[in-house]
MARTI-760881 format. One record per residue (C-alpha): y, x, z; residue in one letter. Coordinates in Angstrom, 2 decimals, always signed. Example, Ala and Ser with C-alpha at 12.3 -4.5 7.8 and 13.67 -1.06 7.14 Angstrom:
<rs>
         v         u         w   residu
     -4.50    +12.30     +7.80        a
     -1.06    +13.67     +7.14        s
</rs>
This chain:
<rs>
         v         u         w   residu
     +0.00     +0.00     +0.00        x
     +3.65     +1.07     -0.57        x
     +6.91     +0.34     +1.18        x
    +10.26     +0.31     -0.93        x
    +12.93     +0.27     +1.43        x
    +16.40     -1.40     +0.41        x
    +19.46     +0.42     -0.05        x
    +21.77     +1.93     +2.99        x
    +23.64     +4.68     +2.45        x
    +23.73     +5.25     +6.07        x
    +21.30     +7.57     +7.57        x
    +21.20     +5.76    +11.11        x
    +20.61     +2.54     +9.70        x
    +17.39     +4.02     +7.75        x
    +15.89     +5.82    +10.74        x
    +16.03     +2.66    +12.37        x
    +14.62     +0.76     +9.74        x
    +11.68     +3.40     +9.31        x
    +10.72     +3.43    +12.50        x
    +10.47     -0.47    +12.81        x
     +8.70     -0.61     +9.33        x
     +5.60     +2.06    +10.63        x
     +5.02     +0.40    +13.89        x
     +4.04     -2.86    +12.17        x
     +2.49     -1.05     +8.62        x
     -1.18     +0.67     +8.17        x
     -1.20     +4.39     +8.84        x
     -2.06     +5.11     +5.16        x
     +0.64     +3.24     +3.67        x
     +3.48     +5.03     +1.51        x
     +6.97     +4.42     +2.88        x
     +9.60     +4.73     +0.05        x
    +13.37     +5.28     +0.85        x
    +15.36     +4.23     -2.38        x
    +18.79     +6.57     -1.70        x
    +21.33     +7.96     -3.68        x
    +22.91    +10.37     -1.64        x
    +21.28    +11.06     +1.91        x
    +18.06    +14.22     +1.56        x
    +14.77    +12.72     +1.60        x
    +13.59    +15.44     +4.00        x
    +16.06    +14.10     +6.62        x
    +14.89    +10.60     +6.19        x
    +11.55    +11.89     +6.99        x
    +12.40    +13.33    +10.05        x
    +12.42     +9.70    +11.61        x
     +8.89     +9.18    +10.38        x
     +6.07     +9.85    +12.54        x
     +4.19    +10.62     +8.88        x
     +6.32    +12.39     +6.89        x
     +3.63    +13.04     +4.57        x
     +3.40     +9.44     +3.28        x
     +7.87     +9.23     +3.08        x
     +8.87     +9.50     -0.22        x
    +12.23     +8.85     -2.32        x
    +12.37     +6.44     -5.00        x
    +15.69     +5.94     -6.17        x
    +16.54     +3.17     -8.81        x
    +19.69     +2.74    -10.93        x
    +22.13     +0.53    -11.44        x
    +22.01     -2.27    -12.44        x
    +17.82     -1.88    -11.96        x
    +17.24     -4.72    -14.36        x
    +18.15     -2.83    -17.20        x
    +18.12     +0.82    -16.21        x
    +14.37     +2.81    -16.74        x
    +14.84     +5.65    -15.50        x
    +13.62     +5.64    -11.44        x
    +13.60     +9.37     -9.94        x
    +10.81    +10.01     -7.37        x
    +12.22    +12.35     -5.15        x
     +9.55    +14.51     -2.72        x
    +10.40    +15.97     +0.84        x
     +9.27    +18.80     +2.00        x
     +6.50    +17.10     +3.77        x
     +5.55    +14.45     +1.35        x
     +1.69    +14.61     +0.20        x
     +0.28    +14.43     -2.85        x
     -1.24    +11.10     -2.39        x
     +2.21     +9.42     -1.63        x
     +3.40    +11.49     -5.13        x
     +0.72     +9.33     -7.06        x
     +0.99     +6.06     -5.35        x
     +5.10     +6.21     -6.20        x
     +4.45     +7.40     -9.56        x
     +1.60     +4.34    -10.08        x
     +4.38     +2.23     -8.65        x
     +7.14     +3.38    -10.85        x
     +4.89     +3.18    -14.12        x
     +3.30     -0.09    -13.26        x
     +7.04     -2.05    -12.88        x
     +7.16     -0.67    -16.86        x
     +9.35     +1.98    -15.75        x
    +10.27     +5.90    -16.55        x
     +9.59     +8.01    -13.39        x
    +10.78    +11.94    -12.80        x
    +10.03    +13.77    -10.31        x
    +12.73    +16.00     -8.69        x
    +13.06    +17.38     -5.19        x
    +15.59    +18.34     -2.28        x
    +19.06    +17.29     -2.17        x
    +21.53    +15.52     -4.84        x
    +18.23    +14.72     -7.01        x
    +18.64    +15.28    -10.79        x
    +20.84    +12.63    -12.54        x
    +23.27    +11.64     -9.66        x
    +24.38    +15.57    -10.33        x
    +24.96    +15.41    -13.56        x
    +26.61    +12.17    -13.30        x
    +29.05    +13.13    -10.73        x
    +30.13    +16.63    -12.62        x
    +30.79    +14.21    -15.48        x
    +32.87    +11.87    -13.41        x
    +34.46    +15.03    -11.78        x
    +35.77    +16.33    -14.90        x
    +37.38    +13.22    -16.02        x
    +39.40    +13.48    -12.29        x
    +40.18    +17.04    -13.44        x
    +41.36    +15.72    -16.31        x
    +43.40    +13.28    -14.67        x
    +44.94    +15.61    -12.63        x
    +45.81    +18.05    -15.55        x
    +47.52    +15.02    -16.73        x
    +45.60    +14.09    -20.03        x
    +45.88    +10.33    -20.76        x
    +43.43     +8.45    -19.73        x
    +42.71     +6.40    -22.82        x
    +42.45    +10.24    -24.06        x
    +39.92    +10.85    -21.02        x
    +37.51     +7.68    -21.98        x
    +37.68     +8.71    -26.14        x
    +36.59    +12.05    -25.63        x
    +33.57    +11.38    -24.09        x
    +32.91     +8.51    -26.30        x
    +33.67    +10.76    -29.24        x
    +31.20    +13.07    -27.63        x
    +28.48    +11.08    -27.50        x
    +28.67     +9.57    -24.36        x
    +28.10     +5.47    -23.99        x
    +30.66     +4.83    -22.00        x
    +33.73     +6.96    -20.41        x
    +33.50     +8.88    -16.99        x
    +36.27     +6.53    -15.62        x
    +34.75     +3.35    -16.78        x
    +31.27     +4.51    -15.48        x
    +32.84     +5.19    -12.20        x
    +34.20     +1.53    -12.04        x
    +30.52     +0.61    -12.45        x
    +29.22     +2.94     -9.69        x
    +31.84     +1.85     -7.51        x
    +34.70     +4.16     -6.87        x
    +34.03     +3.93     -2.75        x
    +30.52     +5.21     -3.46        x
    +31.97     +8.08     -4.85        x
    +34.58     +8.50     -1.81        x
    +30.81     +7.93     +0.25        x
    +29.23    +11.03     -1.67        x
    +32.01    +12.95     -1.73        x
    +32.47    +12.51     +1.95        x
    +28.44    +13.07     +2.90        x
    +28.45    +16.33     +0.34        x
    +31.22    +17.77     +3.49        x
    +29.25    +16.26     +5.98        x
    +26.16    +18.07     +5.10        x
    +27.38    +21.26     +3.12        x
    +30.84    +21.89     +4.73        x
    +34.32    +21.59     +2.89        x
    +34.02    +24.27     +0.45        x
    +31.46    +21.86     -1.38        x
    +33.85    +19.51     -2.50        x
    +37.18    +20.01     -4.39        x
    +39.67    +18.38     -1.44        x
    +41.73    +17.46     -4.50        x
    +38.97    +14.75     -5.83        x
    +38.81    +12.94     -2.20        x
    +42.60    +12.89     -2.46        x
    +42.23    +11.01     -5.83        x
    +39.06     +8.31     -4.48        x
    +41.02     +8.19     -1.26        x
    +44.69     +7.37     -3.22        x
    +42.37     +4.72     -5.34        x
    +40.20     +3.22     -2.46        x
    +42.38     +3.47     +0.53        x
    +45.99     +3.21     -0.83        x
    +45.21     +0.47     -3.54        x
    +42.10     -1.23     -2.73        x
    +41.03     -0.38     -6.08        x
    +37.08     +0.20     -5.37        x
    +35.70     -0.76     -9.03        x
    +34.34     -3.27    -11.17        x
    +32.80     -5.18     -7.90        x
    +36.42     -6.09     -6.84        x
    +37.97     -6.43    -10.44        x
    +40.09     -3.29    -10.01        x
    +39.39     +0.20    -10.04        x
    +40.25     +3.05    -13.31        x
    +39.96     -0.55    -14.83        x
    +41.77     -3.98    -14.09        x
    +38.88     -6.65    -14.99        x
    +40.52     -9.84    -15.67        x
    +39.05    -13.07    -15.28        x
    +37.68    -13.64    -18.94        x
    +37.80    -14.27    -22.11        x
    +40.19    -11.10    -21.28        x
    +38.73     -7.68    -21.54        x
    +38.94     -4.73    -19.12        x
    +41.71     -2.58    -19.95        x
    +42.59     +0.64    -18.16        x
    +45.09     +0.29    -15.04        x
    +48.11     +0.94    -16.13        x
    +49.73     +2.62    -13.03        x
    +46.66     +5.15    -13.48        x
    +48.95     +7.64    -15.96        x
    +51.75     +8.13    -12.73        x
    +49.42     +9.80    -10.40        x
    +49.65    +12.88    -12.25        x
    +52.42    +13.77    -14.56        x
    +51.31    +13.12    -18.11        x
    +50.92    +16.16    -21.34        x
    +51.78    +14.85    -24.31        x
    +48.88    +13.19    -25.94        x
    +49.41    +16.08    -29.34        x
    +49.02    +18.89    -26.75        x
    +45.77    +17.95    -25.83        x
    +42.49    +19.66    -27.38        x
    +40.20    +17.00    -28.24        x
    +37.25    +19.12    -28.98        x
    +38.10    +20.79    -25.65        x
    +37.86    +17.42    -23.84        x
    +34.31    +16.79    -25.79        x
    +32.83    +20.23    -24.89        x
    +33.71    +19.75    -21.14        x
    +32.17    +16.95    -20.86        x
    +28.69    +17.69    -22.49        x
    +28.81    +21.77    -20.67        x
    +29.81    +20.60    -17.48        x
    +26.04    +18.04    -17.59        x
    +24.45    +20.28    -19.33        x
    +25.17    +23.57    -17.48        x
    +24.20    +21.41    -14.25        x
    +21.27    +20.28    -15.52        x
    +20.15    +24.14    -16.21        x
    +21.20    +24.64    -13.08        x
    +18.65    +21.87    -11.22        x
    +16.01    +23.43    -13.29        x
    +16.68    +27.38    -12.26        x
    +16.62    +25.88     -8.12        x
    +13.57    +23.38     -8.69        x
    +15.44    +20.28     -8.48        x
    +13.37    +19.58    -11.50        x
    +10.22    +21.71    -12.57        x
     +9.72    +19.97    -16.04        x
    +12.40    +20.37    -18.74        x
    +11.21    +17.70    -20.65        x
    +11.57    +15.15    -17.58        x
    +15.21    +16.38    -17.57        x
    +15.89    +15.70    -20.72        x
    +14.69    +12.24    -20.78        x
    +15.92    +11.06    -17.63        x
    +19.40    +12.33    -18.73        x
    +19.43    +10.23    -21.68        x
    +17.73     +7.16    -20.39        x
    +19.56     +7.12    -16.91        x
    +22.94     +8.33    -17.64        x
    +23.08     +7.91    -21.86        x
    +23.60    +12.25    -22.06        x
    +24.59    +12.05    -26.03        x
    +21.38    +10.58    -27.38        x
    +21.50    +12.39    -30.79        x
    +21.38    +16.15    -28.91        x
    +17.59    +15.32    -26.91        x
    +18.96    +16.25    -23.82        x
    +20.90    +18.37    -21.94        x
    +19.04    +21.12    -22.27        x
    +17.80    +20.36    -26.14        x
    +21.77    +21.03    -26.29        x
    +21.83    +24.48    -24.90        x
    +18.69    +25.19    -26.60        x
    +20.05    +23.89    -29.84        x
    +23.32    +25.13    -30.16        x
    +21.87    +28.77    -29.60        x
    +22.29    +30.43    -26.71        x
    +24.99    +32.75    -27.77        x
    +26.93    +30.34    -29.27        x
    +26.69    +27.90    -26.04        x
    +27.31    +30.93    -23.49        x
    +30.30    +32.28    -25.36        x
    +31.65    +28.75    -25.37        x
    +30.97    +28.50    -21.93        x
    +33.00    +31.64    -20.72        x
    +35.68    +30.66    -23.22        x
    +35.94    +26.79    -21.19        x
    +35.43    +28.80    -17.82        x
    +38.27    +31.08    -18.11        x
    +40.40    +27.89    -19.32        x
    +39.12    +25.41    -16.97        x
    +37.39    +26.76    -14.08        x
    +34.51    +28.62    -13.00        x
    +32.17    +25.55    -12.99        x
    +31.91    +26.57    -16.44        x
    +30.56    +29.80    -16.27        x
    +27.16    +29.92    -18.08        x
    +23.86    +30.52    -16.18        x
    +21.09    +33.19    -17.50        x
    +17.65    +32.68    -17.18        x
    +14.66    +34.93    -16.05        x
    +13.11    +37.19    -18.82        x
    +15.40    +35.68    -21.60        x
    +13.83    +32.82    -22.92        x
    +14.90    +29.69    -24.20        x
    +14.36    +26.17    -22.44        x
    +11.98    +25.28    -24.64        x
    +10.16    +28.40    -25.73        x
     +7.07    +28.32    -23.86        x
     +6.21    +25.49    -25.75        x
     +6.46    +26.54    -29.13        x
     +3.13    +27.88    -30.64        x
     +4.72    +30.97    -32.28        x
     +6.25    +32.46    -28.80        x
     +9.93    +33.32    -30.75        x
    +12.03    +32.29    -28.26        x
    +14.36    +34.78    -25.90        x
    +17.14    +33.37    -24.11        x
    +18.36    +30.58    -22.08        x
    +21.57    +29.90    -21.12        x
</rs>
């Protein structure tokens, strides 16, 4: 048997719930904690059997979304791995399985949404902001995807990320911006009708807020470097993604680049993060990258793998790969 807990993003409120769940549940059965933010390994500290407390974390809306992430604790067993993953595949959904902290796609989501608020705060437009990364592939802009998440979830990660990894993790700068938009304005997302967005009642469309452009002074809409805009968004996933993959966040490739395209719509047409790197050619993608870190920041600055080869090289019958970025 297998126990999906609801969602609370409050760790208190889940050790409470675990506890009450195991007194009254067999000793064998799988207890499932489906978070977006708190470590699963800390969760299972409030379990008298760790090795049956597992992550399963769906997405939003869950309806529609495929991709669920199975996330494993330090102490979870391999029997509660294959009862989540039965689970996951038997509700017709696509599970990966990542470990530890942050899990795969919230990452990459959230250094997507945190270039659009360094964007912001370099001044490009807004409509410019949302364009780009439509124009890049993306399904739908960093500020409008926000809206969906829920701009107080953000302020909630944000927030947790200091709690758990001190305040050097977070750039104070974006908790200025989610507080100025949450606390100041109310503005908490599409769930209230206003957030990056104003969501009128319809047959009226959402159209972007339009005090949004006097937070920041604004460039000049010719200054800007559209392909600049498009290349930060797709480096700043992709180099994150490499970077889940060199820690162990994620131990398959291929599982990262299908749950980036199936839970957070990573440009369809390059197969994935890492298809990108791999792709574009290593050179060509780490020159770019030091060219967009010395402009931008050093969240840009590439990552080298072990021995040289490429993301996908071990899996090509000839053996001709040699780098990764």
């Amino acid at each position: 048997d297998l126990v999906v807990e609801a969602v609370f993003e409050d760790a208190s409120i889940k050790a409470d719930v675990t506890e009450k769940v195991e007194v009254v549940v067999g000793k064998d059965v799988i207890f499932a904690s489906n978070t977006s933010t708190i470590p699963i390994t800390n969760l299972a500290k409030a379990s008298k059997r760790a090795k049956n407390f597992i992550g399963i974390h769906f997405f939003s809306p869950v309806d529609r979304m495929l991709l669920v992430e199975i996330i494993m604790g330090k102490k979870t067993g391999d029997a509660a791995l294959a009862m989540a993953v039965d689970y996951v595949l038997a509700i017709r959904k696509t599970p990966i399985v990542v470990n530890t902290r942050g899990f795969f796609a919230n990452r990459c989501v959230f250094r997507y949404m945190n270039e659009s608020y360094n964007m912001l705060m370099e001044g490009v437009p807004p409509a410019m902001i949302e364009n780009a990364a439509k124009m890049a592939g993306m399904p739908v802009g960093p500020l409008s995807l926000n809206d969906e998440v829920a701009i107080d979830l953000s302020q909630k990660v944000l927030r947790q990320t200091v709690k758990d990894l001190g305040e050097g993790a977070v750039d104070p700068r974006y908790l200025e911006l989610v507080d100025t938009m949450v606390e100041k304005n109310g503005r908490l997302g599409r769930k209230n009708g206003k957030g990056f967005y104003d969501y009128p009642d319809k047959p009226a469309k959402k159209h972007l807020w339009p005090e949004l452009k006097t937070l920041y002074p604004q460039q000049n809409a010719d200054d800007v470097d559209i392909q600049d805009l498009k290349d930060r968004f797709l480096f700043t996933m992709a180099l994150e993604a490499a970077r889940t993959i060199q820690e162990g966040v994620v131990t398959d490739i291929r599982e990262a680049d299908v749950g980036a395209i199936i839970g957070f719509g990573f440009a369809p047409y390059t197969g994935g993060p890492l298809s990108y790197i791999d792709g574009m050619g290593v050179d060509k993608f780490v020159a770019r990258a030091r060219q967009l870190a010395r402009k931008y920041g050093p969240h840009f600055k590439p990552i080298m793998a072990k021995n040289g080869e490429t993301f996908y090289g071990k899996f090509r019958p000839d053996g001709a790969d040699k780098k990764a970025a």
